[in-house]
C-alpha positions as CSV (number, residue, x, y, z in Angstrom):
1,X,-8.3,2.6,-11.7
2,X,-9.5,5.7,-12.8
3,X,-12.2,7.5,-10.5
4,X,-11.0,6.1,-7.2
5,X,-9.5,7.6,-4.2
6,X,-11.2,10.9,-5.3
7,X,-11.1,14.1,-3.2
8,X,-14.2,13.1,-1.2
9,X,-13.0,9.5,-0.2
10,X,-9.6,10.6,0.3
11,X,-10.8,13.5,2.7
12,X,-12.2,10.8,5.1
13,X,-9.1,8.0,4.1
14,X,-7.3,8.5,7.4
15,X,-10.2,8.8,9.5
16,X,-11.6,5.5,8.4
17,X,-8.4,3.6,8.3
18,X,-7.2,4.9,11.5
19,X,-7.2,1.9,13.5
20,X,-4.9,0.3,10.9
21,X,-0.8,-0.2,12.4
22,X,1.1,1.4,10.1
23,X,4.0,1.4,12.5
24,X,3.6,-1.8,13.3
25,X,3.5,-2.8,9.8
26,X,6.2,-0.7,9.2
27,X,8.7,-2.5,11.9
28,X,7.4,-5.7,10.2
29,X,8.9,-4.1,6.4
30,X,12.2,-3.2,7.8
31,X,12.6,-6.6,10.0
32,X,12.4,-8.2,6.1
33,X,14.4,-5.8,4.7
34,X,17.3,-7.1,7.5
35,X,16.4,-10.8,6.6
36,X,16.5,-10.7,3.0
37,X,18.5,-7.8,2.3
38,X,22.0,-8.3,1.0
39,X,23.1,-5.2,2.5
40,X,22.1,-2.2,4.7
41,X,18.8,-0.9,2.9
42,X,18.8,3.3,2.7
43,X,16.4,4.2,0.3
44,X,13.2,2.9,-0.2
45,X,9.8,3.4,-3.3
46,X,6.6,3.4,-1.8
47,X,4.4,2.2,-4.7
48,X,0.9,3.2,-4.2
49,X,2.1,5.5,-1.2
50,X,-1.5,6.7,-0.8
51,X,-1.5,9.3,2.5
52,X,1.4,8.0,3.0
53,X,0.8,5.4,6.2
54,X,4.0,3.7,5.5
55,X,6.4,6.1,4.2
56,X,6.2,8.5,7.0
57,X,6.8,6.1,9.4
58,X,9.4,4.3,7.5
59,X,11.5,7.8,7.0
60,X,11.2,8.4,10.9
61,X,13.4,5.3,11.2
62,X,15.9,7.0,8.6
63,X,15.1,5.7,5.2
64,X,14.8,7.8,2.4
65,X,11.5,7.1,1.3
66,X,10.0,8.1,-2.7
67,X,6.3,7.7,-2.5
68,X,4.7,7.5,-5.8
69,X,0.6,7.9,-6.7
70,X,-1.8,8.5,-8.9
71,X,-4.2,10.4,-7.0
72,X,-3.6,14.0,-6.0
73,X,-5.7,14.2,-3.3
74,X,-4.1,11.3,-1.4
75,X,-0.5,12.8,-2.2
76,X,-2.2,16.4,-0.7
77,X,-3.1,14.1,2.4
78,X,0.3,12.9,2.6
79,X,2.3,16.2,2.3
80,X,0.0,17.5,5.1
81,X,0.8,15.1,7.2
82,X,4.6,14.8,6.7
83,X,4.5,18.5,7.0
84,X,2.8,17.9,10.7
85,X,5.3,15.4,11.7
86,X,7.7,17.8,10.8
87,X,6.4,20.6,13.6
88,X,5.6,17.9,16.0
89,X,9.5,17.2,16.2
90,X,9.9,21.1,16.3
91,X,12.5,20.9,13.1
92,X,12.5,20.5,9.1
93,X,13.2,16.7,9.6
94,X,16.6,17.0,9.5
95,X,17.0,15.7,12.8
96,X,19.3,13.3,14.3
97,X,17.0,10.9,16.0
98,X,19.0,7.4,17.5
99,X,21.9,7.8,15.3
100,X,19.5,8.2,12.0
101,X,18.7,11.5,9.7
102,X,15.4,11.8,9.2
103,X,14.2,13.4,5.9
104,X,10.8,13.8,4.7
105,X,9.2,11.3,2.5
106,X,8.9,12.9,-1.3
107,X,6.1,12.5,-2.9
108,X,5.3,12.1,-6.7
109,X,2.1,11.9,-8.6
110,X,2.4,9.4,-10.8
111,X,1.1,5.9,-12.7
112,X,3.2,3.1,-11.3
113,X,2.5,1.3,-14.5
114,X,4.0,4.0,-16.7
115,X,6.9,5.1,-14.0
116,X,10.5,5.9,-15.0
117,X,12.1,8.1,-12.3
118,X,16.3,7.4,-13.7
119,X,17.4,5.9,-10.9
120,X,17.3,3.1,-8.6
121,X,16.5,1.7,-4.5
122,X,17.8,-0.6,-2.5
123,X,13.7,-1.5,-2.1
124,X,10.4,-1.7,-3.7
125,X,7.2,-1.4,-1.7
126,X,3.7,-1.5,-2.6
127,X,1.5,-2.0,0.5
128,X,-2.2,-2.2,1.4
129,X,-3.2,-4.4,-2.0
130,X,-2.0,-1.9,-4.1
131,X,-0.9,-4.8,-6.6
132,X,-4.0,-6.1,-6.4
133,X,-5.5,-2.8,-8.2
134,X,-3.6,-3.7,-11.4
135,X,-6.6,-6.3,-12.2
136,X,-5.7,-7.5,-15.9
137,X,-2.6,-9.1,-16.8
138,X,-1.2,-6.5,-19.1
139,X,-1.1,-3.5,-15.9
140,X,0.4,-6.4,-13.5
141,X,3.1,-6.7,-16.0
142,X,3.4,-3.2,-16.3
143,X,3.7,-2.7,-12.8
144,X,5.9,-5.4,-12.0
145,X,8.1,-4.1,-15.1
146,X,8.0,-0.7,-13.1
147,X,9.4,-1.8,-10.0
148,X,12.1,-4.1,-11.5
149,X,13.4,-0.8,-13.4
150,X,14.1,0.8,-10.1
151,X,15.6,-1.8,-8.4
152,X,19.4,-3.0,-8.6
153,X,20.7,-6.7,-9.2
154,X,19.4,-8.0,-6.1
155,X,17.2,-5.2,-4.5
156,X,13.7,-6.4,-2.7
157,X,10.6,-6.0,-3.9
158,X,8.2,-6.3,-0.5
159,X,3.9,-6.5,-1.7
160,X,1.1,-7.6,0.4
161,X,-1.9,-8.9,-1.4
162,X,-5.4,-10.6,-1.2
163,X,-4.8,-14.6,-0.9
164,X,-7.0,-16.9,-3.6
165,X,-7.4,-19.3,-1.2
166,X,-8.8,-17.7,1.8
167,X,-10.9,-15.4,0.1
168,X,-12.6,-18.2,-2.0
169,X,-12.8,-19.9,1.9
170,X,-14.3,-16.7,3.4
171,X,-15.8,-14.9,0.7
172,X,-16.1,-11.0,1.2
173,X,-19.2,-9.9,2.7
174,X,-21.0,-6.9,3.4
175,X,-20.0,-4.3,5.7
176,X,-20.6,-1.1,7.6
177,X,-18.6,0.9,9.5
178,X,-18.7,4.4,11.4
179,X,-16.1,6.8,12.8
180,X,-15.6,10.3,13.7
181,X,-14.1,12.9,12.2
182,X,-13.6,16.6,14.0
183,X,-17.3,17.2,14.8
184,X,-19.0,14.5,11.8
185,X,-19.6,10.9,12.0
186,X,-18.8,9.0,8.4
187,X,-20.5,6.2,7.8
188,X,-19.3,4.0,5.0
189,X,-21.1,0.6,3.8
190,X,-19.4,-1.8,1.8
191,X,-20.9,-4.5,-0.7
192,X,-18.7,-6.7,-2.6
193,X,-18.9,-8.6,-5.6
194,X,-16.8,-12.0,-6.0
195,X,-15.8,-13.1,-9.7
196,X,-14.4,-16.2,-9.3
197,X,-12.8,-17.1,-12.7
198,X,-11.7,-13.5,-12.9
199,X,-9.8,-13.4,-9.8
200,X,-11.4,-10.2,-8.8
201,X,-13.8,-8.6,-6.4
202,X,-15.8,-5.6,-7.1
203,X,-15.8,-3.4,-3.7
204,X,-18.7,-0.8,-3.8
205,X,-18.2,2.3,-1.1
206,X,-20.6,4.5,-0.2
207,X,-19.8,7.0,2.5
208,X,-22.0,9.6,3.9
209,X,-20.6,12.3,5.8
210,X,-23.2,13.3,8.7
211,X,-23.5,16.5,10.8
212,X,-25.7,16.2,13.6
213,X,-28.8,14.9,11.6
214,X,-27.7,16.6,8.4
215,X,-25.7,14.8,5.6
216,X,-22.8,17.1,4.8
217,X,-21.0,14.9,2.0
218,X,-21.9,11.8,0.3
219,X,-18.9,9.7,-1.9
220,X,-19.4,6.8,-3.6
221,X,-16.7,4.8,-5.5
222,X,-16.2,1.3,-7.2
223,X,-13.0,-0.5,-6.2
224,X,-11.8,-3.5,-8.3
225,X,-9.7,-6.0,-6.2
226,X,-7.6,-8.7,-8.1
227,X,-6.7,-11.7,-5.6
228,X,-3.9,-13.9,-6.3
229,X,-2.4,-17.5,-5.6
230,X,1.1,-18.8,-5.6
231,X,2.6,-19.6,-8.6
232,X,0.4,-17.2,-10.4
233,X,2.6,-14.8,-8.3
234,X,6.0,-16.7,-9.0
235,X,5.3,-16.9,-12.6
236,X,4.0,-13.2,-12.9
237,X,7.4,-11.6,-11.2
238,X,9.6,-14.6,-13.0
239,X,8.4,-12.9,-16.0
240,X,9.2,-9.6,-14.8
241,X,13.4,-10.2,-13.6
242,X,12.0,-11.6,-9.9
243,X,12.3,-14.2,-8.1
244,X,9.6,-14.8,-5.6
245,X,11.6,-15.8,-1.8
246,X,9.0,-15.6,0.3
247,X,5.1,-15.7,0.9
248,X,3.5,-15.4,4.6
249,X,1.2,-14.6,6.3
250,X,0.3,-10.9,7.5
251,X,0.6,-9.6,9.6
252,X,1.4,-13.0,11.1
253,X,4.3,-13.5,9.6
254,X,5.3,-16.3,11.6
255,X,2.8,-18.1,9.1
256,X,2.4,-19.9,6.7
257,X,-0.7,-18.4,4.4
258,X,-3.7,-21.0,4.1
259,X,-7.5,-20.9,4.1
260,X,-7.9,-18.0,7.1
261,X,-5.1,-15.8,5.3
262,X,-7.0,-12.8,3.7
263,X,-4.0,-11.2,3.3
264,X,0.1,-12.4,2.6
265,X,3.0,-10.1,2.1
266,X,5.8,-11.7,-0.5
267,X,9.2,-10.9,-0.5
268,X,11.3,-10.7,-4.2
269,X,14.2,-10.1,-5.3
270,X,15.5,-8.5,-8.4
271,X,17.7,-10.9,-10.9
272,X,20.7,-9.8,-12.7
């Protein structure tokens, strides 16, 4: 994963992803933390956290929320923007908001392959594909290894990722999109690769940040996406002390996943 989500790309992250609902994706976490859980769930690690999209909104509801990643310009992003939330409610986020404390997200730099932190959470995220990243068996293992170390007898281990079958049905395609950011425009074209016996999809970037009719930044990056299928998933966590309880749809997860599923979340939980 090396050379990915670099200072450049993760300068214009938020502005190109802002139409994503990370609060709406967020209620959607917590509704399965309440219909899975075994018990109230508290404290919560945000594999992958990136600018942290779901951890900030996920401590506003009162969780205590560890955000782990590897890249330190996406963990600079996300300490900004905690820090904002923090003077937009006019207090340290130690506020008592509908009966909860709030308290900022912390973030960690880290490798979620290679993560031992000493302690444990009543939940596990990883959100966005993040588990799709870890395209080789061995750093799925890893990973998977990672977040069953930090989990108790029983804890949930919430993941969305890229469905086998839909996006062998669909097949990724070429894309371009354009947003604005303070007084630029980025534009960022996409062209994917499908490997079919590999499971994985080869995502070229290339983003151009333009000033008037001047280009003020130019990023490119390669992003290898791993897609995945069910019992590869069910072995893959039996294998690492899970057992998989759900898959669905998302963010439909009224669901079932088929052919027009690009993306399912699964719900685990940790074995004794």
């Amino acid at each position: 994963m090396s050379g990915i989500f670099g200072t450049g790309y993760a300068a214009v992250y938020d502005a190109l992803y802002g139409g994503k609902d990370y609060a709406g994706e967020s209620d959607l976490i917590a509704h399965l933390f309440a219909l899975h859980a075994d018990g109230p769930v508290a404290s919560v690690l945000d594999l992958g956290c990136g600018t942290g999209g779901h951890a900030l909104p996920l401590a506003a509801r009162g969780l205590r929320v560890t955000g782990v990643d590897r890249s330190p310009d996406m963990l600079a992003r996300a300490r900004a923007k905690s820090a904002e939330m923090a003077t937009d409610m006019a207090t340290d986020m130690a506020t008592d908001i509908a009966g909860a404390t709030v308290a900022a997200p912390e973030f960690i730099e880290a490798d979620v392959r290679t993560l031992r932190l000493g302690r444990v959470f009543d939940a596990a995220i990883m959100m966005f594909a993040v588990l799709g990243y870890q395209h080789d068996d061995d750093a799925l293992l890893a990973t998977l290894a990672t977040v069953r170390r930090h989990l108790p007898p029983s804890g949930l281990f919430l993941f969305d990722v890229w469905y086998g079958p839909a996006v062998l049905a669909q097949r990724p395609g070429d894309r371009v999109r354009s947003v604005s950011q303070a007084d630029e425009r980025i534009l960022r074209t996409t062209r994917s690769e499908l490997d079919i016996r590999a499971q994985i999809c080869r995502v070229d970037f290339h983003v151009l940040r333009l000033a008037g009719d001047r280009v003020a930044g130019e990023e490119r990056e390669t992003h290898t996406m791993r897609f995945f299928f069910d019992r590869e998933l069910g072995l893959a966590l039996a294998a690492c002390g899970f057992r998989l309880e759900a898959l669905r749809a998302f963010p439909d997860i009224g669901r079932e996943p088929d052919e027009t599923t690009w993306t399912v979340i699964g719900v685990a939980r940790a074995l004794p």
